[in-house]
N, C-alpha and C positions, 0 to 999 in steps of 0.2 A: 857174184862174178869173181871177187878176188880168191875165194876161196876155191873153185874152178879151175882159176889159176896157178895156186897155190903159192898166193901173193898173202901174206900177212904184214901187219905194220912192221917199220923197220926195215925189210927190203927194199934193195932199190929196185925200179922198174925203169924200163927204156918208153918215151912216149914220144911218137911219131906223127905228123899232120904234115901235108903239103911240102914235104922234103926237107924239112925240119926235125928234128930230134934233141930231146933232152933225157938227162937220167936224175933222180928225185928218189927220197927215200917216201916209201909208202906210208901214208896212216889211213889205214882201211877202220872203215864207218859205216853202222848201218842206217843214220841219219840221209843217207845218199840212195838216190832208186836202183834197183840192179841194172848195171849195165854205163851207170853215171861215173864220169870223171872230174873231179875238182883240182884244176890247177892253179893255183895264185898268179894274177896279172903280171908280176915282177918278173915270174919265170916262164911265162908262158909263150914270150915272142911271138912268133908269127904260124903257131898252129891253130888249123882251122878250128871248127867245130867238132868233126868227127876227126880221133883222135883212133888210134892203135898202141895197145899198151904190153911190152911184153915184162917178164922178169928177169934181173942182168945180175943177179947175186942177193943171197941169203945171208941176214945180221942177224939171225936168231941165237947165235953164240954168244952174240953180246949185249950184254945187259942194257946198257947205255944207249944202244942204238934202235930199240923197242919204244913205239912211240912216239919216235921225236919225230918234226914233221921240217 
């Protein structure tokens, strides 16, 4: 799916639930089913289950930002 999206690790993505929204840099994984989102507890607030995930800008210029999660 990320690739669909054309989400790679290191971008960030916008993720939405229940009128909430947060932005996160991506680390796309094929350890994850297609179609799954992994957010960590600490960031996750008050989105539901079924999440909506768009793309809000490209780090692939930069080195640094590739991978990190």
């Amino acid at each position: 799916d990320a690739e669909k999206r054309q989400i790679s690790s290191g971008d960030t993505v916008g993720i939405r639930s229940n009128g909430d929204a947060i932005a996160l840099r991506a680390l796309v994984s094929k350890s994850l089913s297609p179609g799954a989102v992994r957010v960590a507890e600490e960031h996750a607030g008050q989105l539901g289950v079924s999440v909506e995930v768009t793309k809000v800008s490209s780090n692939r210029s930069s080195p640094e930002g590739r991978g990190a999660a």
